[in-house]
C-alpha positions, 0 to 999 in steps of 0.5 A: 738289924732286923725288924721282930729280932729277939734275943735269941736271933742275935745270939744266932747271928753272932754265931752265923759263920758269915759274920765270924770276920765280924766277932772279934770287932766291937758290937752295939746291940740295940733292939729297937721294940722291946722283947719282955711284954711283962717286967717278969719275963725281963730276966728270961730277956737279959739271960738270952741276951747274955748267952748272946753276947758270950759269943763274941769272946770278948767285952768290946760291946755297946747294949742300948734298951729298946725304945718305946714309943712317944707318948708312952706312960707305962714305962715299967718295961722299959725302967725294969730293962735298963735296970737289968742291963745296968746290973749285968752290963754296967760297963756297956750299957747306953741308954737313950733317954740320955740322949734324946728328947724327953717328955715329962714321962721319959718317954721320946717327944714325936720329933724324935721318930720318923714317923710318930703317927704310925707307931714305928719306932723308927728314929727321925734323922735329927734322933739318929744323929743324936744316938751315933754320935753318943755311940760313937761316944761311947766307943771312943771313950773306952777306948775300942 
C-alpha cells in the first residue's frame, strides 16, 4: 500500500518485475481515498483499474472501494464506485459498509478510524480487525 496511489500505479506495481513472484497469488486491491473527484470520472477510474487487474493473469482478486471519511454526507462518489465496481467485478467486489460501523448516511462512525479529527482515512485497530477478517472471509469462501 501507498498513500496517493492511483489506478494506473497499481497496474504499475503488478507489473514491477519485484513483484512477478507475487502475480500468480491472490491480490486484495483497496485504495483507501478515492481517486474519481467527480461521479463522471468513475468510469475513467474503473477502466485504469481494470487494465490493472488484467495483469495478474487470473480472477484470484478481492477489490474494496475507497473509503470516505466519518461524517461524510455526499456519498455520490462513493455509491457511483461501488456500483461500477459491482457491474465490473461482481464476484470480487467487498465492500466496507458491509462491514464496519455506520452512521445514518452510510458513511464509518469516528470510531472506526485511528485518528477522525485529522481527516486520515486510516482505520482504527477495532476497523482493521473487522475488515481482515471479512477479506479473509471473503477468500475463504471462493475458495483461493
Amino acid at each position: 500500500a501507498e498513500d496517493g496511489s492511483t489506478a494506473a500505479n497499481i497496474g504499475e506495481r503488478i507489473l514491477a518485475s519485484a513483484n512477478a513472484h507475487l502475480r500468480p497469488r491472490t491480490t486484495v486491491i483497496w485504495q483507501a481515498a478515492a481517486e474519481a473527484q467527480s461521479v463522471p470520472e468513475v468510469e475513467d477510474w474503473c477502466d485504469a483499474l481494470g487494465a490493472a487487474v488484467a495483469e495478474l493473469g487470473h480472477r484470484r482478486f478481492v477489490v474494496i472501494p475507497a473509503l470516505v471519511d466519518a461524517g461524510e454526507t455526499e456519498l455520490d462518489i462513493a455509491d457511483a464506485t461501488r456500483d461500477a465496481l459491482a457491474v465490473r467485478f461482481p464476484q470480487n467486489l467487498l465492500d466496507w459498509r458491509d462491514h464496519l460501523e455506520l452512521d445514518a448516511d452510510g458513511a464509518p462512525v469516528e470510531a472506526m478510524f485511528e485518528d477522525p479529527e485529522s481527516g486520515s482515512l486510516r482505520l482504527s485497530e477495532a476497523a482493521t480487525d473487522l475488515m481482515a477478517s471479512a477479506i479473509a472471509g471473503f477468500i475463504h469462501a471462493k475458495g483461493w
